[in-house]
C-alpha positions as CSV (number, residue, x, y, z in Angstrom):
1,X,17.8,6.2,-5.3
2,X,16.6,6.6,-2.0
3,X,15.0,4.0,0.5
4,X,11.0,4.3,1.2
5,X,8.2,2.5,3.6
6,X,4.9,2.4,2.5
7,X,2.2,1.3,4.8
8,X,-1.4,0.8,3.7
9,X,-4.4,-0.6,4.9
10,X,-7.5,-2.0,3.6
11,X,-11.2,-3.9,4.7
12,X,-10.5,-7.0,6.5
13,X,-11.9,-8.6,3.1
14,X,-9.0,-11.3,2.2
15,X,-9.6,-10.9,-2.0
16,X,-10.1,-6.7,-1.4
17,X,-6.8,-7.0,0.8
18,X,-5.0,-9.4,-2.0
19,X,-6.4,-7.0,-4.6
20,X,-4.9,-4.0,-3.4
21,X,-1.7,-5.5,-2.5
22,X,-0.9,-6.7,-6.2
23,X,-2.0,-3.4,-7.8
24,X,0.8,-1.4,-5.4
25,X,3.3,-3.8,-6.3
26,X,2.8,-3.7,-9.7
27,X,3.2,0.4,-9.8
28,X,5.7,0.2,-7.8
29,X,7.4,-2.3,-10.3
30,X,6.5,-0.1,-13.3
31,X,8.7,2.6,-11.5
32,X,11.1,0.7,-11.2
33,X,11.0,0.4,-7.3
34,X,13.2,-2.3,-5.9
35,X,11.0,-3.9,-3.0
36,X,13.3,-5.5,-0.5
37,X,10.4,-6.7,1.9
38,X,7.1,-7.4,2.1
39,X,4.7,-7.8,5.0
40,X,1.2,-8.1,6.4
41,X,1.3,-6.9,9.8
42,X,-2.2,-8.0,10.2
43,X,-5.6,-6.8,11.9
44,X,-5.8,-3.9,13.9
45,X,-8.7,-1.5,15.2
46,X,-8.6,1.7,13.5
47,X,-8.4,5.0,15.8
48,X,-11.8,5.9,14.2
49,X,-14.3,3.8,12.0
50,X,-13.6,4.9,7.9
51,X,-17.0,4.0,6.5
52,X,-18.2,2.7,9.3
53,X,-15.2,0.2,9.3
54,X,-14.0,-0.4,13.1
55,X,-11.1,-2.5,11.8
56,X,-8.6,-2.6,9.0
57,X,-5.6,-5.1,7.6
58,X,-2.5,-3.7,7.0
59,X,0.4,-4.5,4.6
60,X,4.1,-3.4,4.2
61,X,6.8,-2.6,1.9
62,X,10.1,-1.1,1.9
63,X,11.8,-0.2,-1.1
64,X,13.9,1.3,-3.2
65,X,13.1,4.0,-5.9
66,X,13.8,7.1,-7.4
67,X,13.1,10.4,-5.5
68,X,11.2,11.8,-8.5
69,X,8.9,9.2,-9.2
70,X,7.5,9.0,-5.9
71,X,4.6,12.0,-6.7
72,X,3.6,9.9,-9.2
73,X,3.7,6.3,-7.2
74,X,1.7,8.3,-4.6
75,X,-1.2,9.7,-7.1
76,X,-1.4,6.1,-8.7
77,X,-1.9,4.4,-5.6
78,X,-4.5,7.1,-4.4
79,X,-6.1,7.2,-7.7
80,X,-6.8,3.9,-8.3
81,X,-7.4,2.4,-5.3
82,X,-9.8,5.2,-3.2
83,X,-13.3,4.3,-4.3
């Protein structure tokens, strides 16, 4: 197992934000990640507006997980939370 940082961000929306945050945890958990933190790192202006979005909130984690899983962490969290 190798150690990993995923960074995402989403609409300032609190319930979106909260939303999104649950759903990557809980693929990473069904991979059998190990998350050893956790973070929001808060509200920052994006470089350019996404959906005519100026600003985004961004979360954290650092973990744990098999090198050969990680393709399929990545299309989960792509798939299911791009709309």
């Amino acid at each position: 197992m190798r150690e990993y940082e995923i960074l995402f961000v989403t609409e300032i929306n609190d319930s979106l934000h909260e939303k999104a945050k649950e759903h990557v945890k809980s693929i990473l958990q069904n991979y059998n990640a190990e998350i050893f933190d956790e973070s929001e790192y808060g509200i920052y202006t994006l470089s350019y507006p996404i959906r005519k979005v100026n600003q985004g909130k961004y979360y954290y984690y650092h973990l744990d997980a098999m090198e050969k899983s990680l393709s399929a962490i990545e299309k989960n969290c792509v798939m299911n939370l791009a709309y």
